[in-house]
N, C-alpha and C positions, 0 to 999 in steps of 0.2 A: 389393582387395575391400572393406577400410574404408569407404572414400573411396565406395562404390560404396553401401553401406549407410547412412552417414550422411546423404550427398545423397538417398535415397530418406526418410531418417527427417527430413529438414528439408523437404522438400516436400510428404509426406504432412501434417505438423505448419502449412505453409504452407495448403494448403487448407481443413484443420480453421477455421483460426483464420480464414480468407476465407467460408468458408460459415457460422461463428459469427456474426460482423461483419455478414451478409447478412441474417439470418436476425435479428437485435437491429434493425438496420436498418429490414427490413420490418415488423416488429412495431410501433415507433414512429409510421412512417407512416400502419400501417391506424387503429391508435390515435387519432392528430390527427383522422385522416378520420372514424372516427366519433364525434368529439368535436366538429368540425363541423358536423357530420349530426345531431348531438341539438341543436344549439345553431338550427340554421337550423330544426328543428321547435320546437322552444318558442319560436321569433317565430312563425311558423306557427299553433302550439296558442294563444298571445295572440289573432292576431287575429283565428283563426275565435269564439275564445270571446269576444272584443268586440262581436263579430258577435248573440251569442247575449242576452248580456248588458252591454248597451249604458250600464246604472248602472255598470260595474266600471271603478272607476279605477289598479286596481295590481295587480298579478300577481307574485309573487315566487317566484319556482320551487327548490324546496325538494330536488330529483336531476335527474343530467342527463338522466334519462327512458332510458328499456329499450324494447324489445320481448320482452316477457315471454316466452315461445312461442311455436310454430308456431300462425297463424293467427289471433294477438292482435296487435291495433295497438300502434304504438308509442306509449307514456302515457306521463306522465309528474306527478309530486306538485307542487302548488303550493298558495299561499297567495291567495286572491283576496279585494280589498277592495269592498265595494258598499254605499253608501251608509254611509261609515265602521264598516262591520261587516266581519269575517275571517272568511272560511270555509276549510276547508281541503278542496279538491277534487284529484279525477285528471281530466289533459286531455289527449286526444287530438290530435296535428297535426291532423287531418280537421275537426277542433273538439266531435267526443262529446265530454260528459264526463259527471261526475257526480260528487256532493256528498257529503263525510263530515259525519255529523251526530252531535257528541257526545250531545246533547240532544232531547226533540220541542221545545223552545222555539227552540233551533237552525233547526233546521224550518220554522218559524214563521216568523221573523224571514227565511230567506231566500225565504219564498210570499211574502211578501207584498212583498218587493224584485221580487223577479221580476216578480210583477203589474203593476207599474206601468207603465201604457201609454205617459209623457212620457219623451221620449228626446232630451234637448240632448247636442248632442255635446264630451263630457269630453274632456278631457286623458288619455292610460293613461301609465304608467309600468310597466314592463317592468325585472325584474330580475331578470337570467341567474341560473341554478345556478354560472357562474364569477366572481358579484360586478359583472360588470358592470352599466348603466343605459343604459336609454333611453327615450326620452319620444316619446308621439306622440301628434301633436294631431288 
């Protein structure tokens, strides 16, 4: 009857620790996956926003971006350079964004980049929220 209760308290204890294992397992996985999934949208959110604003030469993304709640795109906070000035914007994959302005000089300063109707095409550099770089011409 031992024998019969121990084998039941090591098998019970065998599964625990196999659906423990599974369950750390999965969680990892989904993990990677949406740390993928942020990183393939902010190349995404770069080049709709290159798109937009054709003076930006550097983009350096400041989180790996969320989807904030139901029925909120997924943004994400970055640093964008235009015509040697820093802004610090939220960017959309789809490529919305829009502009934190500490200042109206701030303001200012990005009208009148924006305006600029001459569009040679820049070099961007692209630097992930995990440090990485990349350049595109």
């Amino acid at each position: 009857m031992k024998q019969k209760k121990g084998l039941i308290v090591l098998v019970s204890l065998a599964v625990v620790v196999f659906i423990l294992l599974l369950g750390i397992g999965g969680k990892r996985y989904m993990d990677r996956k949406k740390t993928d999934t942020n990183f393939e949208n902010q190349r995404k959110a770069a080049l709709a926003l290159r798109k937009e604003e054709p003076h930006m030469t550097k983009i350096e993304f400041t989180s790996e971006g969320s989807r904030p709640g139901i029925g909120i795109p997924w943004t994400v906070g970055a640093k964008v350079t235009m015509d040697d000035e820093v802004f610090n914007m939220s960017v959309e994959a789809d490529g919305d964004y829009s502009v934190d302005f500490d200042t109206t000089e701030d303001g200012d300063k990005y009208d009148e980049i924006h305006k600029k109707k001459e569009s040679s095409k820049l070099s961007l550099e692209i630097i992930y929220s995990n440090g990485e770089r990349e350049e595109i011409k």
